[in-house]
N, C-alpha and C positions, 0 to 999 in steps of 0.2 A: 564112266569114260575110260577108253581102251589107247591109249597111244598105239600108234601104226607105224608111223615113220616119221625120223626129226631127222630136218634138214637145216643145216648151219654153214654161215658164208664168212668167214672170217668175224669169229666171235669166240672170244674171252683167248685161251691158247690155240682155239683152232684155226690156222691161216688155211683161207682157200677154204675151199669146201668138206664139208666133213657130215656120214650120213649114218643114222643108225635106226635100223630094220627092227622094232620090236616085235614084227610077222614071227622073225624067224627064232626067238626066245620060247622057253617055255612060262606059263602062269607065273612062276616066282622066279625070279634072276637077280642077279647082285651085281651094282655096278663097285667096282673096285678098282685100285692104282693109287699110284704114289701121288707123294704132294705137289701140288702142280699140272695135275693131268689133266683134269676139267671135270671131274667128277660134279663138283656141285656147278659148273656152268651148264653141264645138259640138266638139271632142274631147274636152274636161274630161264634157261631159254624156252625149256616147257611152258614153265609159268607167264613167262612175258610173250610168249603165243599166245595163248590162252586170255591174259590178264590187260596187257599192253603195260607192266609194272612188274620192276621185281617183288619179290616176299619181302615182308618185315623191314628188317630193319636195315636189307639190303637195298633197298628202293632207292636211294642216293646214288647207287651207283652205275645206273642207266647209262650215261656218257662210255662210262668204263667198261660195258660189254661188249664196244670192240673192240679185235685183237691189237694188240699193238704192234702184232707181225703184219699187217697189212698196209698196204699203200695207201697216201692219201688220198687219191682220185677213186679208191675201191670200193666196192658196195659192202656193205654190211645188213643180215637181216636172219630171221629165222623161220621156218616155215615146218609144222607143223600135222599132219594126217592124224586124224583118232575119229574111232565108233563110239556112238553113243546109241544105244538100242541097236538096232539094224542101218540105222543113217551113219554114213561115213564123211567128215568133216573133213576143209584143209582152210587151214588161215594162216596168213604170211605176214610179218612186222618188219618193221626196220626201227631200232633203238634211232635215238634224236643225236646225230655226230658233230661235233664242236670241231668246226672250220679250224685250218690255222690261220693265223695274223697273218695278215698282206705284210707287214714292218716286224 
């Protein structure tokens, strides 16, 4: 499996939209940045493309993959392109978002 392009809609520190082209990377590339950047949300959002579940022992925290820079009325989800052999895949989630209280 080859990631192509991960598309994020307000998720984890990304507000709004946020997209990343692994087209234009070479074979190895190193994602890096300071604490707080999203480094492990674009694996948290690969995986729950993919899984419909985060990894391990982060799986509790489903609610909390969205941003909390986002409105409430906003969408949240992640969408995903990757090849597998010759065949080019695209599957799209939305994590399960906790309304707020009417009171």
């Amino acid at each position: 499996m080859r990631p192509r392009k991960l598309r994020m809609y307000n998720i984890g520190p990304f507000a709004g939209a946020a997209e990343i082209d692994f087209t234009q990377l070479e074979d190895i590339f190193l994602i890096s940045g300071k604490t707080g950047s999203g480094k492990t949300t674009i694996f948290d959002a690969i995986c729950f493309a993919l899984y419909g579940k985060l990894p391990g022992g982060r799986k509790n925290l489903e609610p909390k993959l969205r941003s909390d820079f986002a409105g409430i009325d906003e969408d949240c989800w992640v969408e995903l392109e990757f090849s597998l052999g010759q065949n080019t895949y695209l599957v799209q989630r939305s994590p399960k978002m906790e309304r707020p209280k009417k009171r």
